[in-house]
GUKOLLO-576817 format. One record per residue (C-alpha): residue number from 0; residue in one letter; z, y, x. Coordinates in steps of 0.05 Angstrom, whole numbers. Example, Ala and Ser with C-alpha at 12.3 -4.5 7.8 and 13.67 -1.06 7.14 Angstrom:
<nodes>
0,a,156,-90,246
1,s,143,-21,273
</nodes>
This chain:
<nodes>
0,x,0,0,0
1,x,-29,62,42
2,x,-20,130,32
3,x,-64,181,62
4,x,-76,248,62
5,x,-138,297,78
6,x,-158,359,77
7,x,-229,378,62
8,x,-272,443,35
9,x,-302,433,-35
10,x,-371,459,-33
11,x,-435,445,-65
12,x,-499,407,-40
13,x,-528,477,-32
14,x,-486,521,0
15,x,-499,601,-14
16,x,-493,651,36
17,x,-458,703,4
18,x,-407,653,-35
19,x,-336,626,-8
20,x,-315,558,-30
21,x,-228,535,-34
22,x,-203,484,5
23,x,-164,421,-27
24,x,-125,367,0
25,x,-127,294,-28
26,x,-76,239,-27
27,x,-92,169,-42
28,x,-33,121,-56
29,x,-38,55,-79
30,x,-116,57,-85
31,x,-108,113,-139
32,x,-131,188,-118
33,x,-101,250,-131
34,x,-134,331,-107
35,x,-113,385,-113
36,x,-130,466,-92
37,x,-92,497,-40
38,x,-66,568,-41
39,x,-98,605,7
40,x,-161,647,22
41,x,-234,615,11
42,x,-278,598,62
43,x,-331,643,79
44,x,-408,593,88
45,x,-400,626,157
46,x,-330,601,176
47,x,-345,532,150
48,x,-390,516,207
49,x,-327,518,250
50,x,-300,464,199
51,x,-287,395,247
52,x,-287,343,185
53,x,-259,288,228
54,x,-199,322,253
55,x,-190,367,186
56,x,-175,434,217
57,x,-215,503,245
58,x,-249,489,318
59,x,-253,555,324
60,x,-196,605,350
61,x,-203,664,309
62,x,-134,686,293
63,x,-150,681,216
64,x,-177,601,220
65,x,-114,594,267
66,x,-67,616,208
67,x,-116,565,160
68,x,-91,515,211
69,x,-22,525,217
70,x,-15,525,135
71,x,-56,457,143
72,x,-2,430,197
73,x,65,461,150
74,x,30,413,94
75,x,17,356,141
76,x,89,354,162
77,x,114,366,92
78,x,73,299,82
79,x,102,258,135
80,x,174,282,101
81,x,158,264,35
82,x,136,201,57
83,x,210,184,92
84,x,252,213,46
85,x,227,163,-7
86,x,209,109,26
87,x,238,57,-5
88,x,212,87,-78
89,x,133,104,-59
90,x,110,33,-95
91,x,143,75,-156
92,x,117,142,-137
93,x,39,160,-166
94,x,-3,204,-126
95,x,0,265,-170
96,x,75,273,-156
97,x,61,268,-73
98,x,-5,325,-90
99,x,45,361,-134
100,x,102,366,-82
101,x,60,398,-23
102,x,29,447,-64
103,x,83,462,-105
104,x,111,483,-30
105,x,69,542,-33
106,x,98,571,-92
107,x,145,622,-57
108,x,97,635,5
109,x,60,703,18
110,x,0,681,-15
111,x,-60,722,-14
112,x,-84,787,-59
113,x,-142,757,-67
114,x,-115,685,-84
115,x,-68,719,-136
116,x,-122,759,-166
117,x,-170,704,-180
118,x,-101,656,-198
119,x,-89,713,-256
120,x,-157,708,-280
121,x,-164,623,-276
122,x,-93,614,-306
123,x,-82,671,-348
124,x,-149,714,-370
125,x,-194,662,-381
126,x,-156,616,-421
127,x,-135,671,-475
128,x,-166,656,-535
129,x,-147,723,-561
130,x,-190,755,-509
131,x,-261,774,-533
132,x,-317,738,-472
133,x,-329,822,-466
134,x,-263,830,-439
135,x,-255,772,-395
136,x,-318,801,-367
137,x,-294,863,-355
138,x,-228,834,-327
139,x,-274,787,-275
140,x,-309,850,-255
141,x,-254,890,-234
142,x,-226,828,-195
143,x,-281,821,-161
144,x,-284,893,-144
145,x,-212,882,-114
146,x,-237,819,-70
147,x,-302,864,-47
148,x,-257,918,-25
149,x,-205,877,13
150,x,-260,840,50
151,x,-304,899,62
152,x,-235,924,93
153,x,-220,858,133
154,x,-164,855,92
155,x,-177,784,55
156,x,-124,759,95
157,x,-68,800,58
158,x,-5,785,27
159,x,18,809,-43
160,x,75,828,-8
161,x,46,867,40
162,x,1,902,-10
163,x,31,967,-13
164,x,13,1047,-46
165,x,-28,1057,11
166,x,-78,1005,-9
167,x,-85,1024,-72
168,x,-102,1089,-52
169,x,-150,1060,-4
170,x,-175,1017,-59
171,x,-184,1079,-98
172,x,-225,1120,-46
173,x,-269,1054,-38
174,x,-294,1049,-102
175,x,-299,1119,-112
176,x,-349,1116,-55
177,x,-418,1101,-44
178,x,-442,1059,10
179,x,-525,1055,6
180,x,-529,995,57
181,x,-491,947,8
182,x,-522,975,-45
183,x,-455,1003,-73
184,x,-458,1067,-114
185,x,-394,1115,-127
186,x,-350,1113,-186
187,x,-332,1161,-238
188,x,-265,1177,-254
189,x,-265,1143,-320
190,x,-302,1078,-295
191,x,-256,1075,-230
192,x,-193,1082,-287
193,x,-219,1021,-325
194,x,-214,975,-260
195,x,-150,1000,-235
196,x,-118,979,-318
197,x,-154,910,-309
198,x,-117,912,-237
199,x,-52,935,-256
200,x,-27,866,-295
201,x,-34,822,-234
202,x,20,847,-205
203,x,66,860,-251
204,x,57,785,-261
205,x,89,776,-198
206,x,137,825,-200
207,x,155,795,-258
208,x,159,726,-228
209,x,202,763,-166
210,x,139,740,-117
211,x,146,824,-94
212,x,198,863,-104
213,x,158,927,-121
214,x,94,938,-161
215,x,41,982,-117
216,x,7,1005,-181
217,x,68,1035,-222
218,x,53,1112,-230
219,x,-18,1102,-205
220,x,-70,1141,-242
221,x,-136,1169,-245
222,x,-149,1228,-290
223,x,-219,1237,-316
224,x,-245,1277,-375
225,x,-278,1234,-430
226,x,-356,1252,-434
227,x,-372,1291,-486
228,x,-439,1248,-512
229,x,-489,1288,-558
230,x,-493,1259,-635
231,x,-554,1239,-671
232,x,-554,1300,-728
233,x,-570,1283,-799
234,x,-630,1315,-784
235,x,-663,1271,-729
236,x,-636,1214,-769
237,x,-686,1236,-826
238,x,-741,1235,-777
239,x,-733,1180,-753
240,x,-724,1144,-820
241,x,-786,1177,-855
242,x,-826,1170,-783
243,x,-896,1141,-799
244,x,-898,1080,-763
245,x,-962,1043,-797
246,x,-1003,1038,-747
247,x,-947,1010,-699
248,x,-921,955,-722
249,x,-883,941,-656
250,x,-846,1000,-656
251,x,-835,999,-731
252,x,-790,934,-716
253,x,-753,970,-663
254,x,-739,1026,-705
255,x,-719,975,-761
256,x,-662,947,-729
257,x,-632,1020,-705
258,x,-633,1039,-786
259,x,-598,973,-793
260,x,-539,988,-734
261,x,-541,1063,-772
262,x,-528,1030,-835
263,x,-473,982,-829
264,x,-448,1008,-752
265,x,-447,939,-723
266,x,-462,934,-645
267,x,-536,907,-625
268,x,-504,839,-589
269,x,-465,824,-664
270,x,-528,845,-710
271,x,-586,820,-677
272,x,-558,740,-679
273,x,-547,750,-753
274,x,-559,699,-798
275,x,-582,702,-868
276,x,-532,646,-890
277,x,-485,698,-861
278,x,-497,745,-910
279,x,-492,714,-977
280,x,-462,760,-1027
281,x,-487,817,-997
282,x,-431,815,-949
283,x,-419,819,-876
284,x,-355,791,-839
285,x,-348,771,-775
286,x,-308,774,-705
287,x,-345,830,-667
288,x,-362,791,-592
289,x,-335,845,-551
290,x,-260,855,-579
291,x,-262,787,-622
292,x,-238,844,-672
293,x,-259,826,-749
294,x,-299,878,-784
295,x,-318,869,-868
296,x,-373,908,-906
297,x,-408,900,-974
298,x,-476,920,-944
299,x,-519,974,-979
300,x,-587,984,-1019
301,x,-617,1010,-951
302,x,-589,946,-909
303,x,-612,898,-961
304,x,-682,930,-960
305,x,-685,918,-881
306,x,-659,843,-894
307,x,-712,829,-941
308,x,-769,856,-904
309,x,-759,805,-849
310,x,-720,743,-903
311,x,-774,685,-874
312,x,-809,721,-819
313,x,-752,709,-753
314,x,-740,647,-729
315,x,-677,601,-731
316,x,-663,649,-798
317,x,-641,704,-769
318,x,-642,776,-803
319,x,-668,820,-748
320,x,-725,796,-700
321,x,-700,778,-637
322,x,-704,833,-586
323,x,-674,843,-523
324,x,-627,899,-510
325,x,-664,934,-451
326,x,-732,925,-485
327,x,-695,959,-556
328,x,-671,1019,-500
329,x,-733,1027,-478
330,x,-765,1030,-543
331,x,-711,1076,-568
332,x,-744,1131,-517
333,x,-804,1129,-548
334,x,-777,1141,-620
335,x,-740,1204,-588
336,x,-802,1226,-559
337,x,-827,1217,-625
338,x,-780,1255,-663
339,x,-753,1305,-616
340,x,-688,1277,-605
341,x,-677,1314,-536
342,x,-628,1260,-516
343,x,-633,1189,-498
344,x,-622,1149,-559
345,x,-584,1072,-553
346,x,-560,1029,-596
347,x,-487,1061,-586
348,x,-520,1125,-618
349,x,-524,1086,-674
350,x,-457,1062,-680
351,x,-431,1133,-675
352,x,-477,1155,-729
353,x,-449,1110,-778
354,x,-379,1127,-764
355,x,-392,1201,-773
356,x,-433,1179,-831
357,x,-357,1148,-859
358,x,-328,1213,-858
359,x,-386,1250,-893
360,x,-383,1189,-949
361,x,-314,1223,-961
362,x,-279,1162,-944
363,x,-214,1175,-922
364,x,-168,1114,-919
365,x,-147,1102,-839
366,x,-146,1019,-859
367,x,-216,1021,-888
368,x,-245,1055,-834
369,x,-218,999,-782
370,x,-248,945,-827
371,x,-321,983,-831
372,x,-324,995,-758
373,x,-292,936,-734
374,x,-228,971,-704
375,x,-157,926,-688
376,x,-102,950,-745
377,x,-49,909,-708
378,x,-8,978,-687
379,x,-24,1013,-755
380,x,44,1006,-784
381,x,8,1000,-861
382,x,-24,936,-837
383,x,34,909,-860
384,x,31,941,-933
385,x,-34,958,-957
386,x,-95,909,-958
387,x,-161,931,-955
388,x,-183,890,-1011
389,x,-259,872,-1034
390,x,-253,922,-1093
391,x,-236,978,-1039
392,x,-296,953,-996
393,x,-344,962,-1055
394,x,-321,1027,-1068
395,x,-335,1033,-994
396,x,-401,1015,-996
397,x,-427,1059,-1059
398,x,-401,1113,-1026
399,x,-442,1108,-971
400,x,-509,1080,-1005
401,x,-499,1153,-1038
402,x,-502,1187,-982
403,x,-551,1157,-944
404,x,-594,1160,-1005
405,x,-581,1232,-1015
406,x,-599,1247,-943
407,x,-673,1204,-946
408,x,-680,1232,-1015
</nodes>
């Protein structure tokens, strides 16, 4: 009954340049196998070829491969005094336990910023279910910002606990700046904000689970002013609406499915994989992708006219043709060419235009408004006393069939 243990670097038949890959030890007892990851930076392709697989450690003498080593060697030993502290149990012992034990070891160690960042995200982001895919996203992102910065520093090799104020000021200034050689452009205020929120929870994780004593990013911000975007007017909405489009039937689609976001304020990625089964009873409801927040409308005369005109035409019975979003961008130019809209129309515009479009429809009612657009209610305190019923949606929805009939009169 053997038991063995070896160290080895996961990585794929094809390894990439510009990708690093973790390293994991396995033990084999009693003809059964057991891996596991080990805590500590990933291996750049470049550092692999220093990788001796026979005897399991760095050839190389680079002081950061030395350090891989010497974690390899604590573990080793660690092995060797697991295995005589229960030697007269190991037929009882399953491999697991032995993987379990060494890497457990680790728990309390210095481990890396960038280990602990993508740890967060593995263990605690990406398993949410109450996370929208658009915010894991957006959480991956700003990690990987954080990695890009501490290796562009030759800092990959740093502690959480040696991750101090001065880093994140660093970390600040870096992605603030633009560097053309790697193709890196500077941040905005507002964008350079976002990251440094999405930042911000990985350590109070561990200084919440006393891995540092102090958190680097309490009392860290970055003021920015909100942009002021320009509105699509009544007017241009008209135009656009009324815009004789006969003779282009490609851009008549196009400017379809922007009346149709106008309409019932929906986001392009939730509308345009709309299905007409999805629809029945003239009504809409569904988790919006990006916050997995629900939204409910009764749809209007001027959606239902839009539905129609395509009910049979799209494939795998959608409502909308499918479009991509860059190519429904692009074609959104050329209707604000077309109209004089002296601003660059998106699908957002649209989304805007229906909310202001709320107010106009005189409807007031804070809980209503959340439901139409799609908005969380969970910190409006009359969540927990008034529902939005169907009756109040319908009343909703005339409302706002009147004015957008009164405005295309």
């Amino acid at each position: 009954m053997g038991t063995t243990l070896k160290f080895y670097i996961k990585t794929p038949k094809q390894i990439e340049n510009h990708k690093r890959y973790p390293m994991y030890l396995r033990i084999i007892h009693n003809l059964k196998k057991s891996e596991g990851k080990i805590s500590t930076t990933k291996i750049s392709c470049k550092d692999i070829k220093n990788w001796d697989e026979d005897m399991q450690r760095f050839s190389s003498k680079q002081k950061h491969l030395l350090e891989h080593n010497i974690l390899l060697n604590k573990i080793q030993n660690e092995f060797h005094n697991y295995l005589r502290t229960h030697i007269t149990k190991m037929a009882e012992v399953r491999p697991h336990q032995i993987t379990d034990y060494l890497l457990s070891r680790e728990k309390n160690e210095n481990i890396t910023v960038i280990d602990a960042a993508n740890q967060f995200y593995d263990k605690v982001i990406f398993p949410d279910v109450d996370k929208a895919p658009g915010t894991k996203r957006n959480y991956k992102k700003s990690i990987n910002h954080l990695c890009n910065f501490l290796e562009y520093k030759k800092l990959d090799c740093l502690g959480v606990k040696d991750f101090k104020k001065l880093h994140v000021s660093m970390f600040i200034d870096y992605l603030k700046t633009p560097f053309p050689k790697q193709d890196k452009i500077g941040m905005n205020n507002q964008s350079v904000n976002s990251i440094v929120k999405n930042v911000k929870p990985i350590f109070s994780k561990l200084l919440f689970e006393e891995r540092i004593t102090t958190n680097p990013f309490i009392g860290v911000k970055v003021p920015f002013k909100k942009a002021d975007k320009p509105r699509l007017s009544n007017e241009h909405f008209i135009k656009i609406a009324k815009l004789d489009l006969s003779k282009n039937s490609t851009l008549e689609v196009y400017r379809d499915v922007f009346l149709f976001l106008c309409y019932t304020g929906l986001s392009f990625c939730d509308a345009i994989d709309l299905k007409q089964s999805e629809t029945e009873g003239e009504i809409i409801q569904l988790n919006r992708k990006k916050s997995n927040v629900q939204t409910k409308q009764f749809l209007p005369k001027q959606v239902l006219r839009i539905i129609e005109k395509y009910n049979g035409d799209t494939p795998e019975d959608r409502i909308l043709p499918k479009r991509s979003l860059d190519k429904m961008n692009l074609n959104l130019k050329i209707l604000a060419a077309k109209t004089g809209v002296d601003f660059s129309l998106s699908t957002y515009t649209a989304r805007r235009f229906f909310r202001q479009s709320i107010f106009e429809s005189e409807i007031r009612e804070s809980l209503v408004i959340k439901s139409l657009m799609g908005h969380t209610s969970s910190n409006d305190i009359d969540s927990h006393y008034f529902n939005v019923s169907d009756n109040i949606l319908k009343d909703a929805k005339k409302k706002l069939q009147k004015h957008f009939k009164k405005l295309l009169k």
